[in-house]
C-alpha positions as CSV (number, residue, x, y, z in Angstrom):
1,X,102.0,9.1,49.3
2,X,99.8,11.1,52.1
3,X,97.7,12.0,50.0
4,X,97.4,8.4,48.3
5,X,97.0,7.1,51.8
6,X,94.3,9.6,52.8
7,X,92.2,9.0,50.2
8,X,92.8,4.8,50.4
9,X,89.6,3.1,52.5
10,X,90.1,1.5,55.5
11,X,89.5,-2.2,54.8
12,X,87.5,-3.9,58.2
13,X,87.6,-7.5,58.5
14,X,84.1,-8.5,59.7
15,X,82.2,-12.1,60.7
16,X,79.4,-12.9,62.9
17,X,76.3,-12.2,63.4
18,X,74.1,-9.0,62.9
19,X,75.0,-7.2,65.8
20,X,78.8,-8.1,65.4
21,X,78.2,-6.1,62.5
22,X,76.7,-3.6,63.4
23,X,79.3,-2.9,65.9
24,X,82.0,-3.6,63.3
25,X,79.9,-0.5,61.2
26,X,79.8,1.7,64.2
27,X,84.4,1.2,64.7
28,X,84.4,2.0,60.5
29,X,82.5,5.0,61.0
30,X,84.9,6.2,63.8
31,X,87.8,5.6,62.3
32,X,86.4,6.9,59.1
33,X,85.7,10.3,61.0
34,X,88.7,10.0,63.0
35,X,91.1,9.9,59.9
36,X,88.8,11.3,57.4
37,X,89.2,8.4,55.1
38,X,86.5,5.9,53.5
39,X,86.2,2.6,54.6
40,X,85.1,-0.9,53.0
41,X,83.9,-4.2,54.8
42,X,85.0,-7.3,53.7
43,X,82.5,-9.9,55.2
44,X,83.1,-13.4,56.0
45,X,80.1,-15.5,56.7
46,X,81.2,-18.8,58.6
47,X,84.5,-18.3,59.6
48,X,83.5,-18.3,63.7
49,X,82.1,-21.8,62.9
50,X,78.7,-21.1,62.8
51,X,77.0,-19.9,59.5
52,X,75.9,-16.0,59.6
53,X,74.4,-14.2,56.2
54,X,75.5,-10.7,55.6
55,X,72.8,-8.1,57.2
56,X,74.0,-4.4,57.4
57,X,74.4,-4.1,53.3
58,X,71.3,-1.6,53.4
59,X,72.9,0.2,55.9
60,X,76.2,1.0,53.6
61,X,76.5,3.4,50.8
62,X,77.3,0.5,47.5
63,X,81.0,1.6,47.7
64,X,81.2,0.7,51.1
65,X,80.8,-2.9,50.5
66,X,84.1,-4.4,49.2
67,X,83.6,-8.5,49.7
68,X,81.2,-11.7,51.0
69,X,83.4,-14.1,51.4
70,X,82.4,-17.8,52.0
71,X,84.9,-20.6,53.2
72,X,85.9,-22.3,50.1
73,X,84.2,-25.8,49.4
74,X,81.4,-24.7,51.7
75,X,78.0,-24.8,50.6
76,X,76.4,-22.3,53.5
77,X,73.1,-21.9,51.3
78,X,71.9,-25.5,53.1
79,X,71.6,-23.8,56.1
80,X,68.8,-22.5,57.0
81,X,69.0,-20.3,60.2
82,X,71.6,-18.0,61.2
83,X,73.7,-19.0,63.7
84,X,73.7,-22.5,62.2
85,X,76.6,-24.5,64.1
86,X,79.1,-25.4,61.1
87,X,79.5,-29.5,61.4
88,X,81.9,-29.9,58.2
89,X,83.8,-26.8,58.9
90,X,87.5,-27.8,57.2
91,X,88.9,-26.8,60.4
92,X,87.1,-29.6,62.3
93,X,87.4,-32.3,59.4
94,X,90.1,-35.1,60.4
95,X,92.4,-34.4,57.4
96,X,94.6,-31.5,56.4
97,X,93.9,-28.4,55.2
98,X,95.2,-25.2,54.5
99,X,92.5,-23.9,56.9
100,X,94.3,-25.7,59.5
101,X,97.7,-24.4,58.8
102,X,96.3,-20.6,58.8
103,X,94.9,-21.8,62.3
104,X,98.3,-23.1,63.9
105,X,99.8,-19.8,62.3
106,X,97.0,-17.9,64.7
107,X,97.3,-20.3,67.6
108,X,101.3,-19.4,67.9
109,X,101.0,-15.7,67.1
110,X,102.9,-16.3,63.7
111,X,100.3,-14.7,62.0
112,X,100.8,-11.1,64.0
113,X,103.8,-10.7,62.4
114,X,102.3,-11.6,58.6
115,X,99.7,-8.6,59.2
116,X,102.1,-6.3,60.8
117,X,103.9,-6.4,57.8
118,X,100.5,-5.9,55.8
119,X,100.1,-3.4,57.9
120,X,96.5,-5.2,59.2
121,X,95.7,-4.1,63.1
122,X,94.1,-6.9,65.2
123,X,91.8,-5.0,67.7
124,X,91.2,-7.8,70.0
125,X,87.8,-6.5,71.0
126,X,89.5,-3.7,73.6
127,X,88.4,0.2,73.2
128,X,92.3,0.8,73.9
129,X,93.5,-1.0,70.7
130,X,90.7,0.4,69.0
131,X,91.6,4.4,69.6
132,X,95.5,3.1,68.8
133,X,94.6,2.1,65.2
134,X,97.7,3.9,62.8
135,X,96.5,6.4,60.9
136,X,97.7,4.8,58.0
137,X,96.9,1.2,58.7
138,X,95.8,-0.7,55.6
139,X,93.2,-3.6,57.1
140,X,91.5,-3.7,60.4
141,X,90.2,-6.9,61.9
142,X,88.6,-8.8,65.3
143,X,86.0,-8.5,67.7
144,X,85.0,-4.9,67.5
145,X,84.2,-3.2,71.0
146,X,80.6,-0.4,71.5
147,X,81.5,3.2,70.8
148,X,79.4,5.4,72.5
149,X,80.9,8.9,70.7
150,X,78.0,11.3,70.0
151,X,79.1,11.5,65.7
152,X,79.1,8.0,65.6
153,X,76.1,7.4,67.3
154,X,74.4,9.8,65.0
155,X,75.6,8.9,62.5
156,X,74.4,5.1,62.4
157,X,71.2,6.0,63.5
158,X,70.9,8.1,60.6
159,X,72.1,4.9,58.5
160,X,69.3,2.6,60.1
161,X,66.5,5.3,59.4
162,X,67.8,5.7,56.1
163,X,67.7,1.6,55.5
164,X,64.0,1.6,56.1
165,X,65.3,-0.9,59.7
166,X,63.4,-0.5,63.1
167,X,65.7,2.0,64.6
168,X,66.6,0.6,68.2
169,X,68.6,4.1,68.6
170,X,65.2,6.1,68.8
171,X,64.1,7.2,71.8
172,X,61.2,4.6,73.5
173,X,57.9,5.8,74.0
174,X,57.3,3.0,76.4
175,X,59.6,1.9,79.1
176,X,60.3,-1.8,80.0
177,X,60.9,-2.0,83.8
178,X,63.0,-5.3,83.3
179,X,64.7,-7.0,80.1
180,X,66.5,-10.2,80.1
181,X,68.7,-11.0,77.1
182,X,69.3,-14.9,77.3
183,X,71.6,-16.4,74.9
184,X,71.1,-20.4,74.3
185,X,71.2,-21.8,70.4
186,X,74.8,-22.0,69.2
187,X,75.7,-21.6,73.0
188,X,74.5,-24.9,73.9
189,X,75.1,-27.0,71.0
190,X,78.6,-26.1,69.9
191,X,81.5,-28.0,72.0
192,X,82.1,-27.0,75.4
193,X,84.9,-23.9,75.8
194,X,85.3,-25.2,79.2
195,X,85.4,-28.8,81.0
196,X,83.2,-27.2,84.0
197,X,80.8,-26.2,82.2
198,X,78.1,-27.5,79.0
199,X,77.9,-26.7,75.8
200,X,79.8,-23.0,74.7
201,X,78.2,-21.4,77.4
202,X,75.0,-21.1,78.9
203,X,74.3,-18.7,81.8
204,X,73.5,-20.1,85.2
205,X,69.6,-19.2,85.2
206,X,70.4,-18.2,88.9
207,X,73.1,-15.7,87.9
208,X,69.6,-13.6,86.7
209,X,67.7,-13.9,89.6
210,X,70.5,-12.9,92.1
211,X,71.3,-9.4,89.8
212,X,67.6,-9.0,90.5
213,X,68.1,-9.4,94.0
214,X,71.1,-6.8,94.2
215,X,69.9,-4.4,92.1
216,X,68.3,-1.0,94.2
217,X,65.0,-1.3,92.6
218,X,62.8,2.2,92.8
219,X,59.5,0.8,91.8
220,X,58.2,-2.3,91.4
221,X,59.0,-4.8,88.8
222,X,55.7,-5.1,87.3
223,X,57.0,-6.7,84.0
224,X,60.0,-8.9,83.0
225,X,60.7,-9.6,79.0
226,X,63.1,-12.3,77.7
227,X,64.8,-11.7,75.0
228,X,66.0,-15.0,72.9
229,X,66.8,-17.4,70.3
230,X,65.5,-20.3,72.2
231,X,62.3,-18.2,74.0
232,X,60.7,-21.2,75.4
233,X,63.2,-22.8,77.0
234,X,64.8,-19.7,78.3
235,X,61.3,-19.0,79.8
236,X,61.9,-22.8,81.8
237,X,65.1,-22.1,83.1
238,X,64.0,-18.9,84.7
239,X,61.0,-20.1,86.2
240,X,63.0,-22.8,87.9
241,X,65.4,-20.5,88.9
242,X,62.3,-18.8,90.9
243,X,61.2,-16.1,88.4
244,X,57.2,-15.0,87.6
245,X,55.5,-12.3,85.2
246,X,57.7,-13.3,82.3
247,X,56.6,-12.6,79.2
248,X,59.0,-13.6,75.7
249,X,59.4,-10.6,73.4
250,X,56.6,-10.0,71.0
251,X,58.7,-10.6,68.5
252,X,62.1,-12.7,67.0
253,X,62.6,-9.9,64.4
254,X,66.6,-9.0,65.9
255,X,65.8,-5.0,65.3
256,X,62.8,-5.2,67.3
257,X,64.4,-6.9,70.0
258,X,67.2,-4.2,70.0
259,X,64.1,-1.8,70.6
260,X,62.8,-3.8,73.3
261,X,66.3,-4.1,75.0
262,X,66.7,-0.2,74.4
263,X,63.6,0.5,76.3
264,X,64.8,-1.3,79.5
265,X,64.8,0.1,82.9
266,X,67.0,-2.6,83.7
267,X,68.8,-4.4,80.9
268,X,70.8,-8.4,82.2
269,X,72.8,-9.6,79.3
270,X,74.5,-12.7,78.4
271,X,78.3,-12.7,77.1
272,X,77.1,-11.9,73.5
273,X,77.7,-9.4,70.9
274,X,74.1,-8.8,70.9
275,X,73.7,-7.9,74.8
276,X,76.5,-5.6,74.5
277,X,74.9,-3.5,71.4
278,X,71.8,-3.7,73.4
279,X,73.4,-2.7,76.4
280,X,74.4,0.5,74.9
281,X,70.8,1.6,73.8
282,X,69.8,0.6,76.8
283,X,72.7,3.0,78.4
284,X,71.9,5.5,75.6
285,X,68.5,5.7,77.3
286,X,69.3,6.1,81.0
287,X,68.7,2.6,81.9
288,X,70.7,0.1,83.7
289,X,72.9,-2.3,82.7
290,X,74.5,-5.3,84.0
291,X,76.9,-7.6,82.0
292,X,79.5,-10.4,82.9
293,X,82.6,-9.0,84.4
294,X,84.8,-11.2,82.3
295,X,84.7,-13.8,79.2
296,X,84.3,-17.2,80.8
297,X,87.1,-16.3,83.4
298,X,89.4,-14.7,81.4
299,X,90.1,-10.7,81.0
300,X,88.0,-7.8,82.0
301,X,85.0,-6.3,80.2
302,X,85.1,-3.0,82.1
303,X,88.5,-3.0,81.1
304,X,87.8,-4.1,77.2
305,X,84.8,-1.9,76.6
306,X,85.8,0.8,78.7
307,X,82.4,1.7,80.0
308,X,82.4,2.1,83.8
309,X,78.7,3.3,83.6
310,X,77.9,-0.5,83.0
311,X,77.6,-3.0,85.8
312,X,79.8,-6.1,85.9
313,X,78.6,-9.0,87.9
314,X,80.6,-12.4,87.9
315,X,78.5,-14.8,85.8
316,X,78.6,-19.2,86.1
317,X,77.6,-21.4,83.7
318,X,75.4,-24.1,83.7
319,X,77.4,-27.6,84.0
320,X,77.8,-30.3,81.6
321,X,74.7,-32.5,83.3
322,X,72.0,-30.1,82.8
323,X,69.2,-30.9,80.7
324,X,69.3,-27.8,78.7
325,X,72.2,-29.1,76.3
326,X,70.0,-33.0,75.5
327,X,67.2,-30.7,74.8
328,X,66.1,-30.8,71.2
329,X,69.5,-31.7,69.9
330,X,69.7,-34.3,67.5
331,X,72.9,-33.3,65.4
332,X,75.3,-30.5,65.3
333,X,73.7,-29.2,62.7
334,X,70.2,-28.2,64.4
């Protein structure tokens, strides 16, 4: 049977978007060196509510892929940018569905004991639940937290060379003296989290400018580039929150914003899966980093990633009222 196990892959559970994958690869390939066993990713594309296509597969070796899976009766090929906010999601349509049922079973913990018995390990998106994974666990699945072990590291940077991918985990010839990752697009048009606040989540522009105000700065900030989905319109809230010399990234290819975020002096991130990845190269490369202290009020991220090199800073978020979540929205499908 040890031998059966040992030789068995470690299924992972993955959704989101590309850099919640490419944290999801970096867990597989410590657990896979941990335990010395293969692993497989079984990939489901809407199941946060908003549509995200599979991104990583070039960065796998072909037996490393195990499943795409797609809600069934959802026809996700209609959409046409990531992060598409999910409208007709069964979980959100009036009647009943089994999709429902599996969400009550999650909402009052039933479904812990179902994968306990599967042997499935829910890692919650904490480094501590991560390094307790059994060595013979079957399935692992949730939010996947950075690992900054020097294998692993090398070994996904190897993976991104090899996949023909800019490779954010290069060393910068350039250095950025200021990067701002601003997360709007999904955050502001899915349904507010929170009754204080608009939308899923939008930072408070001024949350920004006061890091900047905090930070010990030992030369000047000569240039400041904004990282986003929505570039223009996070370029308006941080000039009315009292910013100049900002600039957008040259690009919206994801890897070369992961470069750009890498090569930051000083790196401010949102509450996203994609600030945290960059927030390791960025770390990677000597630079600082400053992230929310918690998830909209709850828990602690020093405590869940289990970096204390990182700076936390209590973010807000921008209230219902604000302009940002009437502009451009027409539908919940835009």
């Amino acid at each position: 049977m040890a031998i059966f196990r040992k030789s068995k892959p470690i299924l992972m559970k993955v959704t989101g978007g590309l850099t919640a994958q490419l944290l999801a690869l970096l867990c597989a390939i410590y657990l896979s060196q941990k335990f010395k066993r293969p692993f497989q990713i079984r990939y489901f594309s809407d199941s946060t509510g908003t549509y995200w296509p599979f991104e990583i597969e070039k960065l796998l070796k072909s037996s490393e892929l195990e499943s795409i899976v797609a809600t069934r009766g959802l026809e996700t090929n209609k959409f046409v940018a990531p992060g598409s906010y999910i409208a007709n999601l069964p979980l959100r349509q009036k009647k009943s569905n089994s999709h429902k049922f599996f969400w009550l079973t999650y909402r009052f913990k039933i479904d812990r004991l179902v994968k306990n018995f599967c042997r499935e390990y829910v890692v919650e998106g904490k480094i501590s639940r991560l390094k307790q994974v059994p060595k013979n666990i079957n399935t692992v699945t949730g939010i996947f937290p950075p690992i900054l072990e020097r294998e692993v590291i090398s070994e996904m940077s190897k993976r991104v060379e090899n996949s023909g991918y800019p490779n954010p985990f290069k060393r910068p010839t350039e250095k950025i003296s200021l990067v701002i990752h601003y997360r709007l697009g999904d955050m502001r048009k899915m349904p507010a989290r929170n009754s204080q606040f608009g939308g899923h989540g939008v930072v408070d522009p001024g949350v920004f400018k006061e890091v900047l105000e905090k930070v010990e700065v030992q030369e000047e900030i000569s240039k400041i580039v904004v990282v986003s989905d929505e570039p223009e319109i996070a370029l308006q809230l941080l000039k009315e929150a009292g910013f100049d010399n900002l600039s957008a990234a040259n690009s919206n290819n994801p890897w070369e914003n992961l470069i750009t975020i890498g090569s930051a002096k000083i790196f401010v991130g949102s509450m996203s899966q994609f600030s945290i990845f960059g927030a390791v190269l960025c770390h990677l490369n000597k630079g600082q980093v400053f992230l929310p202290s918690n998830t909209y009020g709850r828990g602690s991220t020093v405590e869940d990633l289990g970096i204390s090199e990182f700076n936390y800073i209590d973010y807000r978020y921008l209230g219902t009222d604000h302009w940002v979540f009437n502009h451009g929205i027409s539908d919940n499908n835009s």
